[in-house]
BAMARNU-80523 format. One line per field, with one value per residue (C-alpha): residue number from 1; x, y, z; residue in three letters. Coordinates in nm, 2 decimals, padded with zeros to 4 digits. Example, Ala and Ser with C-alpha at 12.3 -4.5 7.8 and 13.67 -1.06 7.14 Angstrom:
k 1_2
u 01.23_01.37
v -00.45_-00.11
w 00.78_00.71
r ala_ser
***
This chain:
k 1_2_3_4_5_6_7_8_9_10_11_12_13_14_15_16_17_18_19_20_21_22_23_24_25_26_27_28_29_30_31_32_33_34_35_36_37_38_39_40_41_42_43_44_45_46_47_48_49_50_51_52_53_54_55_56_57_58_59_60_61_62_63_64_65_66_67_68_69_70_71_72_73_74_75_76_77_78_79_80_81_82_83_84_85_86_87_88_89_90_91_92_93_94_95_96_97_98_99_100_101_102_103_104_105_106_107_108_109_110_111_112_113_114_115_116_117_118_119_120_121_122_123_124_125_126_127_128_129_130_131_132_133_134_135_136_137_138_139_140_141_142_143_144_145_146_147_148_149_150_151_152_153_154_155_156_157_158_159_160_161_162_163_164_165_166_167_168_169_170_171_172_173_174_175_176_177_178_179_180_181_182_183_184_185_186_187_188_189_190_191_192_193_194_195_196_197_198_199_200_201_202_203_204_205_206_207_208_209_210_211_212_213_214_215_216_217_218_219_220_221_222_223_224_225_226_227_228_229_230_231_232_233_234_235_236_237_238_239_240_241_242_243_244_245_246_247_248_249_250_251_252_253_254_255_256_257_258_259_260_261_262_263_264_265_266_267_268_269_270_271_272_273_274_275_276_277_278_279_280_281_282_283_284_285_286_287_288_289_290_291_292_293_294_295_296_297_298_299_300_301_302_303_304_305_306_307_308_309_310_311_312_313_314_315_316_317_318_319_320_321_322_323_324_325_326_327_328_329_330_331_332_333_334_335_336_337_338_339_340_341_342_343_344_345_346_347_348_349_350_351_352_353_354_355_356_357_358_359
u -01.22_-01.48_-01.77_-01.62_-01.32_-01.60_-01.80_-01.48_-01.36_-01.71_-01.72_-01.36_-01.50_-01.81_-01.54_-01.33_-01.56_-01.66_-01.33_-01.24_-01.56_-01.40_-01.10_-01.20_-01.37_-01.11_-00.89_-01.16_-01.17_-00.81_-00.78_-01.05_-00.97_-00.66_-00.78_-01.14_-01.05_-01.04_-01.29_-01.51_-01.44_-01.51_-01.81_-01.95_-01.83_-02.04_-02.33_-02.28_-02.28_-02.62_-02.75_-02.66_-02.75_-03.07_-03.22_-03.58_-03.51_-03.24_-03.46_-03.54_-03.84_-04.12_-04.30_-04.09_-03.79_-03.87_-04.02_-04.32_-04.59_-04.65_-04.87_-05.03_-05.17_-05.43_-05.34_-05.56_-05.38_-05.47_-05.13_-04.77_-04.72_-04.47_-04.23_-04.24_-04.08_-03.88_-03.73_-03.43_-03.37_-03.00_-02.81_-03.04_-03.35_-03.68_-03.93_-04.04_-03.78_-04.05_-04.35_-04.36_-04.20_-04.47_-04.81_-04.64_-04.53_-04.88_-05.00_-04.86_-04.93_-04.64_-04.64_-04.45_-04.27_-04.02_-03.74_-03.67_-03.35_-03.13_-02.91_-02.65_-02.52_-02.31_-02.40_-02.30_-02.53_-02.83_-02.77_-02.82_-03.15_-03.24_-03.16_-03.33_-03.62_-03.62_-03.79_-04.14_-04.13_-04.40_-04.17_-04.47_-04.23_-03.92_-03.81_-03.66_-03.46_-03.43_-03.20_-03.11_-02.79_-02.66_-02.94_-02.75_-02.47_-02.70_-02.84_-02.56_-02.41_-02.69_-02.69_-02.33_-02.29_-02.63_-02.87_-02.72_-02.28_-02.11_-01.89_-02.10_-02.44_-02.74_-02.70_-03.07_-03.39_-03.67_-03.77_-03.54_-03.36_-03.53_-03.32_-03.13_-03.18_-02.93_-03.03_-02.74_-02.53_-02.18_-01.99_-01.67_-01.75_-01.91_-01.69_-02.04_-02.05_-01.85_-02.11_-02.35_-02.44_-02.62_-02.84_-02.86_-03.03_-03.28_-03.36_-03.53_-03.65_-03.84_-03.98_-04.30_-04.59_-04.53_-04.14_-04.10_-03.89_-03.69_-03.34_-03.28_-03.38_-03.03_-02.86_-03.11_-03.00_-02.65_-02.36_-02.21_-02.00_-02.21_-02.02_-01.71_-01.85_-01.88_-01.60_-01.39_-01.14_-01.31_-01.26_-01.64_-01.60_-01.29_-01.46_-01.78_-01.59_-01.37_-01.65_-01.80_-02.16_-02.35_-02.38_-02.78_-02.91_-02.94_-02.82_-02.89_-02.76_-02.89_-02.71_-02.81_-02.59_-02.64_-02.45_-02.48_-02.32_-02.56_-02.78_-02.67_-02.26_-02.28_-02.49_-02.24_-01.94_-02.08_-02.15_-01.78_-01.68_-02.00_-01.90_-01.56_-01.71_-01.56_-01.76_-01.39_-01.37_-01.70_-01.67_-01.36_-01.36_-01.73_-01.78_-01.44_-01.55_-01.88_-01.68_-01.42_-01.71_-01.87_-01.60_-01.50_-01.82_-01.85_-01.53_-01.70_-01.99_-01.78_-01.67_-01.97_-02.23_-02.56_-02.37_-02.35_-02.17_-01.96_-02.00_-01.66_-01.82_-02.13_-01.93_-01.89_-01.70_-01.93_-02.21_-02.31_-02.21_-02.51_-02.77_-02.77_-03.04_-03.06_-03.11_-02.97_-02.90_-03.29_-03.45_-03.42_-03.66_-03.84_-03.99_-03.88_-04.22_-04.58_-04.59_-04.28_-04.24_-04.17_-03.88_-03.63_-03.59_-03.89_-03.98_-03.68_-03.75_-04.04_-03.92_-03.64_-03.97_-04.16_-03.86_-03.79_-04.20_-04.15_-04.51
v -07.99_-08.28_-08.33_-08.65_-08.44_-08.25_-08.47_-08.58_-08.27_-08.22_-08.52_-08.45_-08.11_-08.35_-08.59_-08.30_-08.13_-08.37_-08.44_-08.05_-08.04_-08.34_-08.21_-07.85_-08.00_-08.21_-07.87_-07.74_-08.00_-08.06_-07.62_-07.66_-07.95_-07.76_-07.39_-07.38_-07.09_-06.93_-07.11_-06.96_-06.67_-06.71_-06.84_-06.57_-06.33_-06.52_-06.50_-06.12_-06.08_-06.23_-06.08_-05.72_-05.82_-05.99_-05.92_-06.01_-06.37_-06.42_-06.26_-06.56_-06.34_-06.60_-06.72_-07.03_-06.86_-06.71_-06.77_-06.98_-07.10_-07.45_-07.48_-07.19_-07.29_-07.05_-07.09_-07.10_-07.03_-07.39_-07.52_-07.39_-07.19_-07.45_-07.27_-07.22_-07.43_-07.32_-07.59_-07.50_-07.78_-07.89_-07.85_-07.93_-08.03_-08.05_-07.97_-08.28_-08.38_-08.23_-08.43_-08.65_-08.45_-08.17_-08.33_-08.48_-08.18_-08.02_-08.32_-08.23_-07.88_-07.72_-07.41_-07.44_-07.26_-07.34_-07.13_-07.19_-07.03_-07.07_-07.37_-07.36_-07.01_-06.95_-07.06_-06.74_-06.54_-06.78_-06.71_-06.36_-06.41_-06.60_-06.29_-06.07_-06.24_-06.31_-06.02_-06.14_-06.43_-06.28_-06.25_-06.34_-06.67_-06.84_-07.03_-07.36_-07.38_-07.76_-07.80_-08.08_-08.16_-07.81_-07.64_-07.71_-07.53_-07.18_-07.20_-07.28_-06.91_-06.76_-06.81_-06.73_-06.47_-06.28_-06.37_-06.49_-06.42_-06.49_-06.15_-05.89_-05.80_-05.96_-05.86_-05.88_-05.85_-06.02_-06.39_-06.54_-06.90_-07.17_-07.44_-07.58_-07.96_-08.09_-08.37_-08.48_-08.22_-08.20_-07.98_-08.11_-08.12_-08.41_-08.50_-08.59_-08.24_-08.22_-08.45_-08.17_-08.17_-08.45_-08.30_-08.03_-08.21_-08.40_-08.10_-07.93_-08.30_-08.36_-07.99_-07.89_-07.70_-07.42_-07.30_-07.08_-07.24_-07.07_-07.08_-06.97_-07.17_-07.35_-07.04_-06.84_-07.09_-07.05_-07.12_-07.37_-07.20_-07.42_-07.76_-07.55_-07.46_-07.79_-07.97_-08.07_-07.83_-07.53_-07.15_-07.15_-07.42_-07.35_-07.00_-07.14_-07.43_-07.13_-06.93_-07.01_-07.18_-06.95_-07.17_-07.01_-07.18_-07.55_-07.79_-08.16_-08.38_-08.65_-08.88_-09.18_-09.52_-09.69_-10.05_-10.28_-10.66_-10.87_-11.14_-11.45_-11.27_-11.33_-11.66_-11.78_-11.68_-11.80_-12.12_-12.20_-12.40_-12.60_-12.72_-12.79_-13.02_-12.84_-12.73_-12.60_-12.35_-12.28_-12.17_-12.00_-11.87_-11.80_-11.49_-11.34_-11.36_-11.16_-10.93_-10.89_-10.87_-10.55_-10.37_-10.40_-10.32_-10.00_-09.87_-09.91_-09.77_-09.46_-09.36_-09.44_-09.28_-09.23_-09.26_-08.90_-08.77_-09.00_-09.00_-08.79_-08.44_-08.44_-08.27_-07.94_-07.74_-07.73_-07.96_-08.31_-08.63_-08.72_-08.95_-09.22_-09.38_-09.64_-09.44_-09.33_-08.95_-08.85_-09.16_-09.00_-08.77_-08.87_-09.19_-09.36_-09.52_-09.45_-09.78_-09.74_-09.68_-09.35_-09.22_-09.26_-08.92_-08.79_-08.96_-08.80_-08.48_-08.45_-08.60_-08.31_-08.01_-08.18_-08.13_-07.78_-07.70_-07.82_-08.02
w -02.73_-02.82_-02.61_-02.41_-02.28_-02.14_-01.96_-01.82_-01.67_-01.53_-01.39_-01.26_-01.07_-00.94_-00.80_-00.65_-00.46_-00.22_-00.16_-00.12_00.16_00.33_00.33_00.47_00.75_00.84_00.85_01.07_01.34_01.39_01.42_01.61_01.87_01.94_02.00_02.19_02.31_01.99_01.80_02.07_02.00_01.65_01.74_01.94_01.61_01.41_01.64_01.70_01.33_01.26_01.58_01.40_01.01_01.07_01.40_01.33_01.24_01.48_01.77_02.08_02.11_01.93_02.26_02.27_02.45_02.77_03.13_03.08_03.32_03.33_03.62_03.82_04.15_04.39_04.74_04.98_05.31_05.50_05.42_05.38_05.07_04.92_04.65_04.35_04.08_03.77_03.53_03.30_03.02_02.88_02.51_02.23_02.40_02.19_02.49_02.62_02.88_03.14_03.05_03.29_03.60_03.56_03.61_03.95_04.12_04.01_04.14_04.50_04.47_04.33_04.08_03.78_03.52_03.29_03.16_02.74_02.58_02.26_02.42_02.16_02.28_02.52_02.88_03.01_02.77_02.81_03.16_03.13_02.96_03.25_03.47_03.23_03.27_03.63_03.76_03.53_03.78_04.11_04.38_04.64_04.73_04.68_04.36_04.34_04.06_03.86_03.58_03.38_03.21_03.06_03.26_03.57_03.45_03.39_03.76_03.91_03.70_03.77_04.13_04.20_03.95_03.94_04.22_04.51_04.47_04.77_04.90_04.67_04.60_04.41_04.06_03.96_04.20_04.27_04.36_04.64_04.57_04.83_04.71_04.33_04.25_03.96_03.77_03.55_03.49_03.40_03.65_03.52_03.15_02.91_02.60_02.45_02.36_02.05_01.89_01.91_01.50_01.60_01.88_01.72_01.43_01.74_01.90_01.53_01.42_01.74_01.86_01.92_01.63_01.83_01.75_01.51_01.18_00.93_00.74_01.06_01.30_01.40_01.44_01.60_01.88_01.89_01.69_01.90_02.18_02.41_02.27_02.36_02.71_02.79_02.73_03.05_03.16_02.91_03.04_03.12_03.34_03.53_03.63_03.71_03.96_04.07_04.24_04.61_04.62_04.87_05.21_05.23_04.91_04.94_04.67_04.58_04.32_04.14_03.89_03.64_03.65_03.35_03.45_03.69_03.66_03.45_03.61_03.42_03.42_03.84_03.78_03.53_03.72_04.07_03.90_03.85_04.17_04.16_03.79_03.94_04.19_04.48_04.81_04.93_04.61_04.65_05.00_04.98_04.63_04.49_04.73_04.60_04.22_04.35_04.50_04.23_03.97_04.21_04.23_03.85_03.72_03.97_03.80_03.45_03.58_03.71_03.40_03.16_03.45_03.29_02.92_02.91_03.22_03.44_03.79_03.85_03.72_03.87_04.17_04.23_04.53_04.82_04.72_04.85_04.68_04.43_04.46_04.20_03.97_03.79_03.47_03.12_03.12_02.99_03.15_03.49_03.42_03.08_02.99_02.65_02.62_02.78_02.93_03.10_03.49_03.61_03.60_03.90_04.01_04.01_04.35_04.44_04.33_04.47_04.84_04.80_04.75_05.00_05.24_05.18_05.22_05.52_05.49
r unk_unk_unk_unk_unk_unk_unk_unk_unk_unk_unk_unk_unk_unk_unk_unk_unk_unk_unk_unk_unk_unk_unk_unk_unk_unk_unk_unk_unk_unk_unk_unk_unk_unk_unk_unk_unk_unk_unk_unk_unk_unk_unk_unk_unk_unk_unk_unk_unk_unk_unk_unk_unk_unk_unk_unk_unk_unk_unk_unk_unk_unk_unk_unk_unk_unk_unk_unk_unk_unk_unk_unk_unk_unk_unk_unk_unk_unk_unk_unk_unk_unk_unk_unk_unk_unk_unk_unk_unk_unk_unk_unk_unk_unk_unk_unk_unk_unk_unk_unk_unk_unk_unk_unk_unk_unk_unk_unk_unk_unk_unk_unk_unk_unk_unk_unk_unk_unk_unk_unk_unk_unk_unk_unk_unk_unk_unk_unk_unk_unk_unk_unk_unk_unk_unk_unk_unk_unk_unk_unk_unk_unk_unk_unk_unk_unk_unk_unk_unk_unk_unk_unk_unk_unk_unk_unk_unk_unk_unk_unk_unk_unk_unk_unk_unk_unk_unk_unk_unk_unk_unk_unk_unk_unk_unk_unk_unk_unk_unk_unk_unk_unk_unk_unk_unk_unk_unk_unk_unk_unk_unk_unk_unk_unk_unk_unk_unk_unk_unk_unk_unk_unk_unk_unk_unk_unk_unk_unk_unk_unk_unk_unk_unk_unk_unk_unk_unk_unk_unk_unk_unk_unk_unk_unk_unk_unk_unk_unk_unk_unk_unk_unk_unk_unk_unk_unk_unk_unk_unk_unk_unk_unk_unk_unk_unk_unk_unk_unk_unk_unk_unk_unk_unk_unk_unk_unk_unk_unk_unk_unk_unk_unk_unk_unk_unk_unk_unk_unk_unk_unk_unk_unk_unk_unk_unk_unk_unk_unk_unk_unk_unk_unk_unk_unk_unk_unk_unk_unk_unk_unk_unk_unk_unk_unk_unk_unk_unk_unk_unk_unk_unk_unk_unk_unk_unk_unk_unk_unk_unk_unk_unk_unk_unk_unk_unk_unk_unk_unk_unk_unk_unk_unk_unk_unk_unk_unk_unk_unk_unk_unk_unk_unk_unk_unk_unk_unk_unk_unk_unk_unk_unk_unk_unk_unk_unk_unk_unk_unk_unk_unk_unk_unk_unk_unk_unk_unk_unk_unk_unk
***
């Protein structure tokens, strides 16, 4: 064999193998797309498997996971002892999504924590880490419990299946539940989930000095049983909306709306009859285009919501309607740039607390 019937079969096997990757993953997805079920449970294997063969590196144990105190505050006994306030973040979050909610409530006298967990695992499982942890919290005064996006999800598990379920027994002692606020979170399911590579990749690129890198660090996480969780009409889900909310605990909801009809779109389209050169269609007809326009743009904004979860699954058995913003699904609560306004619900937020302080 001469030497440029080599380079050609190496460059065949070069060609081939990219083709052969493509090819595999395209197997994967479609398998994949039509078997959650058991793709999560592969998953999980996966998971258990690394737990077992490398538990050092795989260990959430590295004092970024965890309950950790944000803000403490010393009461002083001339005001009401307002709660206490724990914040659980969503799927592939880098750390920041609080900045700008916590120096308000510590503004207005609240005490903070927040609770960190591998948010590519199951929810169920970081849900018990939450209730593993929950007795570190001091139990001197009720907890308010604020999740956003997937966090949502975790408190509302935890409540109903460890701390609070309806028709049995608390599961885990002490801190009681004052009240849950949900900013953003899917109840139904977001089909934004299966694009989780690509938080996945946001959540490493943009965290903090202080986690703890390695080979390891993506799995350490999860392997991505919560992209499965998540998707509308997943087993997780149909459980979770299954069991009773607890009629003692409070809930409040709070959505982002991304669309609302463009200024020069009504202008435009308002204009009409006056172009025409008729007062009659201008009378009759201008405030029927507004109204048409209104009502279509609403239904588009239904289903795009705050471009991560439509209006529709924000609801849950036995809570109130939400309350809408004006916001993208992190600019609720986080600004895109420091000379930005604050973020819409965090007035809210804090209104809500101030309520249940009764101050």
């Amino acid at each position: 064999m001469n030497a440029k019937s080599v380079r050609f079969r190496r460059r065949s096997v070069l060609f081939l193998i990219p083709i052969a990757l493509l090819l595999a993953v395209a197997a994967w997805t479609w398998w994949a797309e039509g078997h959650p079920r058991e793709e999560r449970r592969l998953r999980v294997l996966v998971h258990d498997r690394l737990d077992a063969w490398f538990p050092q590196a795989m260990a959430p144990v590295d004092g970024w996971h965890g309950l950790i105190p944000r803000i403490q505050v010393i009461q002083d006994g001339s005001e009401p002892v307002p709660p206490r306030i724990l914040l659980v973040h969503g799927l592939d979050e880098p750390g920041d999504i609080w900045d700008d909610l916590i120096p308000v409530l510590g503004a207005n006298g609240f005490e903070v924590w927040e609770f960190r967990y591998p948010n590519d695992q199951g929810v169920d499982r970081s849900t018990d880490l939450l209730a593993a942890h929950w007795p570190e919290l001091p139990s001197d005064r009720p907890v308010v419990l604020i999740g956003h996006s997937m966090g949502g999800l975790i408190i509302r598990d935890f409540v109903t299946r460890w701390r609070s379920p309806v028709g049995a027994p608390a599961r885990v002692e002490g801190a009681a539940v004052r009240g849950v606020i949900l900013v953003g979170t899917p109840n139904q399911g977001s089909e934004w989930a299966r694009l989780r590579i690509w938080l996945e990749l946001r959540d490493h690129l943009a965290a903090g000095p202080e986690r703890r890198f390695s080979l390891f660090a993506g799995l350490r996480d999860g392997t991505g049983e919560a992209k499965i969780d998540l998707r509308p009409g997943s087993a997780f889900l149909d459980d979770l909306n299954a069991r009773p909310w607890p009629e003692s605990i409070p809930v409040r909801l709070i959505g982002g709306l991304l669309t609302e009809p463009p200024e020069l779109m009504v202008a435009s389209l308002e204009a009409i009859p006056a172009e025409l050169g008729s007062t009659d269609l201008a009378r009759d007809v201008a405030p029927d285009i507004a109204e048409v326009l209104e009502d279509w743009w609403s239904s588009l904004g239904e289903g795009l919501g705050d471009g991560v979860v439509p209006l529709p699954s924000l609801r849950f058995p036995g809570a109130p309607p939400p309350l809408l913003v004006r916001a993208s699904h992190r600019g609720m609560l986080a600004r895109l740039f420091p000379s930005d306004p604050e973020p819409e619900a965090i007035p809210h937020i804090v209104a809500i607390l101030e309520e249940w302080s009764g101050r």
